[in-house]
C-alpha positions in Angstrom: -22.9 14.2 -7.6 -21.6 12.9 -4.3 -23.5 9.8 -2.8 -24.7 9.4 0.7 -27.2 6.3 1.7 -30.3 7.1 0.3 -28.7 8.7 -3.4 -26.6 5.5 -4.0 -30.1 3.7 -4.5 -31.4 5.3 -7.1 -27.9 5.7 -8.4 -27.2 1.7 -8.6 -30.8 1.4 -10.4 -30.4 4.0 -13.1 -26.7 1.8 -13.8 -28.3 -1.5 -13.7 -27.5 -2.4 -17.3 -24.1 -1.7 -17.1 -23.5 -2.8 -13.7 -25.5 -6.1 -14.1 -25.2 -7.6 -10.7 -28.4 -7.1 -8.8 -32.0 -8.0 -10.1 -33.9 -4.8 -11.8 -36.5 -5.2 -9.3 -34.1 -5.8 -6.2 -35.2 -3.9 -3.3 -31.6 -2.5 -2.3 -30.2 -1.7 1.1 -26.6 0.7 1.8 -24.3 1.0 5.2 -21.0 2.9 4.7 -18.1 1.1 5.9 -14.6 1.4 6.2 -12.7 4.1 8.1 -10.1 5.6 4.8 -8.9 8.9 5.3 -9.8 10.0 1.5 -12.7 8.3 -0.2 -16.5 7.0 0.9 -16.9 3.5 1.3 -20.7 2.1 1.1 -21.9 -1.9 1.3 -24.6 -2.2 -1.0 -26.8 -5.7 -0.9 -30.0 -7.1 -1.9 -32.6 -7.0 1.1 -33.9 -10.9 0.1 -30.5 -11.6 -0.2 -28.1 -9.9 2.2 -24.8 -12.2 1.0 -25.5 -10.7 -2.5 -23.7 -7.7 -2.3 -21.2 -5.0 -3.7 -19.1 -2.1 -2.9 -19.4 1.3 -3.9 -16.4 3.7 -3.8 -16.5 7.6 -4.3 -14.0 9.7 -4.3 -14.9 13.3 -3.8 -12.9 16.3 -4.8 -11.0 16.7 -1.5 -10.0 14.7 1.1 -12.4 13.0 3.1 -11.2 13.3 6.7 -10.7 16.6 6.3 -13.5 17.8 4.3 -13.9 20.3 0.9 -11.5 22.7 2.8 -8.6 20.5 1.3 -9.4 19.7 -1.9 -7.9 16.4 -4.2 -8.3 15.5 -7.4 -11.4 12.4 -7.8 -9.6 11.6 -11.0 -7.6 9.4 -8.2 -10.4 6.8 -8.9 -9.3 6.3 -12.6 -5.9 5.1 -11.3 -7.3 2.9 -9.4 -9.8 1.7 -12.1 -7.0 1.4 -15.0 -4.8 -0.4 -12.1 -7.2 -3.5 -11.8 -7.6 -3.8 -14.9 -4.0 -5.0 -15.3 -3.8 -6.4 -11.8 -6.8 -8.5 -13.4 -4.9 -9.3 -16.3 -1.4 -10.6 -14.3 -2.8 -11.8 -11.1 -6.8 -12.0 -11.0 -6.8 -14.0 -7.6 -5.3 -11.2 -5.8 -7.4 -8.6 -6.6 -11.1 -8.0 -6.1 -12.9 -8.0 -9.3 -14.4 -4.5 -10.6 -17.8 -4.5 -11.8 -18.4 -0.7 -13.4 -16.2 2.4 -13.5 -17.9 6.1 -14.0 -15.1 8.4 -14.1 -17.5 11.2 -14.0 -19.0 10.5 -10.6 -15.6 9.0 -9.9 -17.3 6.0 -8.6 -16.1 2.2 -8.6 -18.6 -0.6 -7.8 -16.8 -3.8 -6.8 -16.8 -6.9 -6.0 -17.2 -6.9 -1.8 -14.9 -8.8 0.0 -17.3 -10.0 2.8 -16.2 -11.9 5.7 -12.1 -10.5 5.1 -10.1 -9.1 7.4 -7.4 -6.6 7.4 -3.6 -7.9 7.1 -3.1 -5.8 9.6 -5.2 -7.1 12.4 -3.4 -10.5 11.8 -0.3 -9.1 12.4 -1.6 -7.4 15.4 -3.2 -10.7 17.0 0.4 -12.2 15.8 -0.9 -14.6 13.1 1.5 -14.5 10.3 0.6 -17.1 7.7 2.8 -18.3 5.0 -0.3 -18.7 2.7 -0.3 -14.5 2.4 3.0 -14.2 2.2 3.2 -16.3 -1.1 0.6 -14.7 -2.8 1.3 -10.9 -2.6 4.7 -11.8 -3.4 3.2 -13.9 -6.3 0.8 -10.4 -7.2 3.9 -8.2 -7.0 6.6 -10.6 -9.4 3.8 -10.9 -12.1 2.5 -7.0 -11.9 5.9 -5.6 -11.9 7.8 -7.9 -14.6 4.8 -7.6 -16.9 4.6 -4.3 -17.1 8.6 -3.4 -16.4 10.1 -1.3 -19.0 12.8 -3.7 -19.9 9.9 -6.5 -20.2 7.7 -4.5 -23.2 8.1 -2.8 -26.3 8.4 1.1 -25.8 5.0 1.6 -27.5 3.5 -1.0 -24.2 5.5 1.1 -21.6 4.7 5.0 -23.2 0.9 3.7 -22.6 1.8 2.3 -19.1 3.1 5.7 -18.4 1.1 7.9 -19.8 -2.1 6.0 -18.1 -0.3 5.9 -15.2 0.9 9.3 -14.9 -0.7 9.8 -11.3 1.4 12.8 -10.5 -0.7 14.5 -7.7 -1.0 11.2 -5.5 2.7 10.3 -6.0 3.7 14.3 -4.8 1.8 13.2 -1.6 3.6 10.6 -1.3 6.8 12.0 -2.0 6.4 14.8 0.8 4.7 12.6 3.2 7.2 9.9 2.9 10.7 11.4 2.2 10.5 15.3 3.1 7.5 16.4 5.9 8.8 14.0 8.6 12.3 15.1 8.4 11.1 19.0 8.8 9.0 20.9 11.3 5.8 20.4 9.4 2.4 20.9 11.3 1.4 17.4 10.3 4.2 15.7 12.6 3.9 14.0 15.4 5.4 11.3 17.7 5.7 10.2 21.0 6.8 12.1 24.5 10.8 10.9 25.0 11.5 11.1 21.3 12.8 14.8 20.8 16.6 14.2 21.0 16.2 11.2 18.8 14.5 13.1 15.8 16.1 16.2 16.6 19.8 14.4 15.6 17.8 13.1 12.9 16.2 16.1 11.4 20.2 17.5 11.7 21.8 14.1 10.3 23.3 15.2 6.9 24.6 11.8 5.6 20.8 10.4 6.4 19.1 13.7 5.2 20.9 13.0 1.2 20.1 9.3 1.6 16.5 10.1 2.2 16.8 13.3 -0.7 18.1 10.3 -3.4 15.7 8.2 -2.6 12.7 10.6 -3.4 14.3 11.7 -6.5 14.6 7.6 -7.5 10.5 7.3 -5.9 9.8 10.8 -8.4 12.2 9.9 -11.5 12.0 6.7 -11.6 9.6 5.2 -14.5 10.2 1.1 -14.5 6.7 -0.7 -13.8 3.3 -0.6 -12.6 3.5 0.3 -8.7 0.6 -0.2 -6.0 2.0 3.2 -4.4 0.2 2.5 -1.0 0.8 -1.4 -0.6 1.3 -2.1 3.1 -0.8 -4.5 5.7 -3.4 -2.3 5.5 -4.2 -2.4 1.7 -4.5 -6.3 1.8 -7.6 -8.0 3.0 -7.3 -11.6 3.9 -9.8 -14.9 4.3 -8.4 -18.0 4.9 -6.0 -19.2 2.0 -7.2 -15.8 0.0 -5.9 -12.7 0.4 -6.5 -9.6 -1.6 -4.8 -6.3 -2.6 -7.1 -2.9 -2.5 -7.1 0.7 -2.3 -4.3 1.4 -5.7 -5.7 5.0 -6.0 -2.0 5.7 -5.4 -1.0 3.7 -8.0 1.8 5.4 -10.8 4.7 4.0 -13.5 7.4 4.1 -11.3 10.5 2.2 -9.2 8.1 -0.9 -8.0 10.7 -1.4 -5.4 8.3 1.1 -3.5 5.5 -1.6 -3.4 8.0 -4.2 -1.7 9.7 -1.5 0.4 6.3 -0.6 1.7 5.5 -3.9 2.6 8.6 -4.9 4.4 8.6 -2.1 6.1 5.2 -2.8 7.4 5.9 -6.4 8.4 9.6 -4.9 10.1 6.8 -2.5 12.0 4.8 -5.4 13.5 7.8 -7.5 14.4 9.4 -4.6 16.6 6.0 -4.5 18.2 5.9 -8.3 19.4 9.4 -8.0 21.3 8.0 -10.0 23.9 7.2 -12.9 21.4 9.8 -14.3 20.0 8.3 -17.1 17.8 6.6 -14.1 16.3 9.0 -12.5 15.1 10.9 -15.5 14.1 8.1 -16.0 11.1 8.2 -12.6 10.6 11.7 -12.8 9.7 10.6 -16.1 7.9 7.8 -13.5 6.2 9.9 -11.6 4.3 12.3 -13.8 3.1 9.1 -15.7 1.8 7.8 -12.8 0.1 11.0 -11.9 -1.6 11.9 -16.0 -2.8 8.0 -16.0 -4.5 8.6 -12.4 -5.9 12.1 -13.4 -7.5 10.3 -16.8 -8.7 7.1 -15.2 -10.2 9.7 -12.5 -12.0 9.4 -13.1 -15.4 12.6 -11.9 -17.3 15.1 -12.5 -19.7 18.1 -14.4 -17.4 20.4 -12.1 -18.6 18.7 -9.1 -17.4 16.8 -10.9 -14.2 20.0 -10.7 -11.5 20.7 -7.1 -12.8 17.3 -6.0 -12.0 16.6 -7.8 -9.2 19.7 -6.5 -7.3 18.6 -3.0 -8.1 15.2 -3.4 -7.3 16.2 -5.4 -4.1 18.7 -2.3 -3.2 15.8 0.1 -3.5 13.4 -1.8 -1.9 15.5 -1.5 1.5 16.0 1.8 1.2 11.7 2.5 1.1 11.0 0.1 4.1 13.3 2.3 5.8 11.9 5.6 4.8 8.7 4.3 5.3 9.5 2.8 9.2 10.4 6.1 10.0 7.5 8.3 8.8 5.4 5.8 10.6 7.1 6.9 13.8 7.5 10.6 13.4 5.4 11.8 10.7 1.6 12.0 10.1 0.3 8.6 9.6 1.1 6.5 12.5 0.1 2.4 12.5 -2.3 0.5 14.7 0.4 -2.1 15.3 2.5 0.6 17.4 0.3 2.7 18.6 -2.3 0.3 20.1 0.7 -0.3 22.7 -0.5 0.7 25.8 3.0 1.0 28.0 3.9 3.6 27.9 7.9 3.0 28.5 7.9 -0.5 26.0 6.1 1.8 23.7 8.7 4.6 23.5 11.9 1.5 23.6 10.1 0.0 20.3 10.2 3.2 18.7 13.6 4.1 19.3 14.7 0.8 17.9 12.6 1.0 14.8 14.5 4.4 14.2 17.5 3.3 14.6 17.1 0.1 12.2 14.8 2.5 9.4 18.3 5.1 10.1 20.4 1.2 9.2 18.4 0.8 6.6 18.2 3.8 4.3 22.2 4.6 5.0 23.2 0.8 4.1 20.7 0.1 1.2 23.5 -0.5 -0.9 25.4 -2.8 1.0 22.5 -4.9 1.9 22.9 -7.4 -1.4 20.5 -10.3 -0.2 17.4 -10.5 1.7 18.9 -12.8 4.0 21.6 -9.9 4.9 18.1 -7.8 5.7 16.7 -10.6 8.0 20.3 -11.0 9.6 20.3 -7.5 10.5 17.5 -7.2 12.6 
């Protein structure tokens, strides 16, 4: 059953029992928001009380955008339904709480984050507030040591992997992050003035086996519970709140990925403000913040916490660099680049972020501390 305005009524009244939110004899009004590329997004509120409200999700059996011509999976939905369930049990302020799960309609009804904005759009506007910084870094420690392999009992991590075997997402991911950009692939683009720079890239050996070990560690990899799609746009923030969403991605594997990811969209937004130094100043601050509360909120034996840390610091390098490039030349570009309107700046902050994501994925081992990351910019 796929929901449009009118079904998601009747819908949210024949659930009322389980749902238990709104009054049985609420009279109910919808609106779609959002603009995601895969799944419908409705607001769903009481018309006596319009502050009382929820959020329905659907994911139908293809991809949104592009309609039932390019089918996916809904079972996406259940990932991101068993996902807050343990990103409720780690780190319940940074999550919105769900309120009912049907896997067969593949349909979440949340809690609506009213009056939040996108990460993003405070990057954007050059608002980088320490408060965020803290608590995704905070959401990440306590997610990924509590469900790391070396954390649990094996019977704890067969279950995290086996619920979390989200194999069709994480093949997107793999070719739209580490393979299609590097390739002529129809879903490439980038700006006029870049040919030479991606054609020596596309021919780069030594860059082209960096970014082939990194998807087989993204692929192979099985150590903890991983967001899979965590950059600025998957976190909604409200003055000293901010919120993770949107873990349909999420799989068991290297949760390096989640910090990579979100470096790597912070990095994006500091090449855009190069006329605003104090910007990227607490940008640099940014990241070393995020990595100091991550390390602290880590919770591991000592004798295996520096080990890990290292690797997963090593890793994490290496995806902010993948994923810096594919912003540039692959399929899905980001607002914080490509709201640039000159078009010469534009084209001179994209040739540095390819050179620094090019830094970054060759010299992931050799960067040992974040400050060495920050330094290198």
């Amino acid at each position: 059953m796929e929901l449009n305005r009118e079904t998601i009524l009747q819908y949210l009244h024949e659930r009322q029992f389980e749902i238990g939110f709104f009054d049985s004899d609420a009279e109910l009004i919808s609106k779609e928001i959002g603009d995601g590329n895969l799944n419908f997004v409705y607001r769903v509120y009481d018309a006596a009380r319009p502050t009382y409200s929820v959020v329905v999700k659907q994911a139908p059996p293809y991809i949104k955008i592009l309609g039932p011509d390019y089918p996916l999976p809904s079972d996406r939905l259940t990932y991101e339904s068993r996902s807050l369930e343990i990103y409720n049990q780690f780190a319940s302020q940074a999550v919105p709480t769900q309120h009912y799960f049907d896997s067969n309609a593949a349909v979440i009804v949340m809690e609506d984050l009213r009056g939040y904005r996108l990460l993003r759009d405070d990057l954007i506007a050059g608002i980088v507030d320490k408060t965020v910084l803290e608590q995704i870094g905070c959401f990440m420690g306590r997610v990924h040591s509590q469900t790391y392999t070396d954390n649990v009992d094996s019977a704890t991590a067969d279950k995290y992997r086996e619920n979390f075997a989200n194999s069709v997402m994480q093949s997107i991911t793999a070719d739209y992050v580490f393979t299609f950009p590097f390739m002529e692939h129809e879903t490439n683009f980038y700006t006029d003035g870049l040919e030479l720079d991606v054609k020596r890239l596309k021919t780069d050996d030594v860059f082209l086996q960096h970014a082939r070990n990194l998807r087989s560690i993204f692929v192979t990899e099985q150590h903890g519970l991983t967001h899979g799609d965590l950059h600025t746009g998957s976190v909604m923030v409200k003055g000293d709140s901010a919120k993770v969403i949107d873990s349909e991605f999420a799989f068991y594997g290297p949760v390096g990925f989640d910090i990579g990811l979100f470096w790597a969209n912070y990095l994006l937004s500091y090449f855009s403000h190069t006329e605003n130094t104090d910007v990227q100043s607490k940008i640099k601050s940014a990241i070393i913040q995020t990595w100091e509360t991550y390390t602290e909120e880590f919770k591991m034996d000592p004798s295996l916490k520096v080990r890990t840390l290292h690797a997963i610091l090593r890793e994490s390098v290496g995806f902010a660099g993948m994923e810096m490039l594919r912003r540039i030349i692959g399929a899905a570009h980001v607002r914080d680049i490509e709201s640039i309107q000159e078009k010469k700046r534009k084209l001179g902050i994209e040739i540095d972020i390819l050179k620094f994501g090019i830094y970054l994925v060759k010299e992931r081992k050799n960067i040992t501390t974040v400050y060495e990351l920050v330094e290198s910019l």
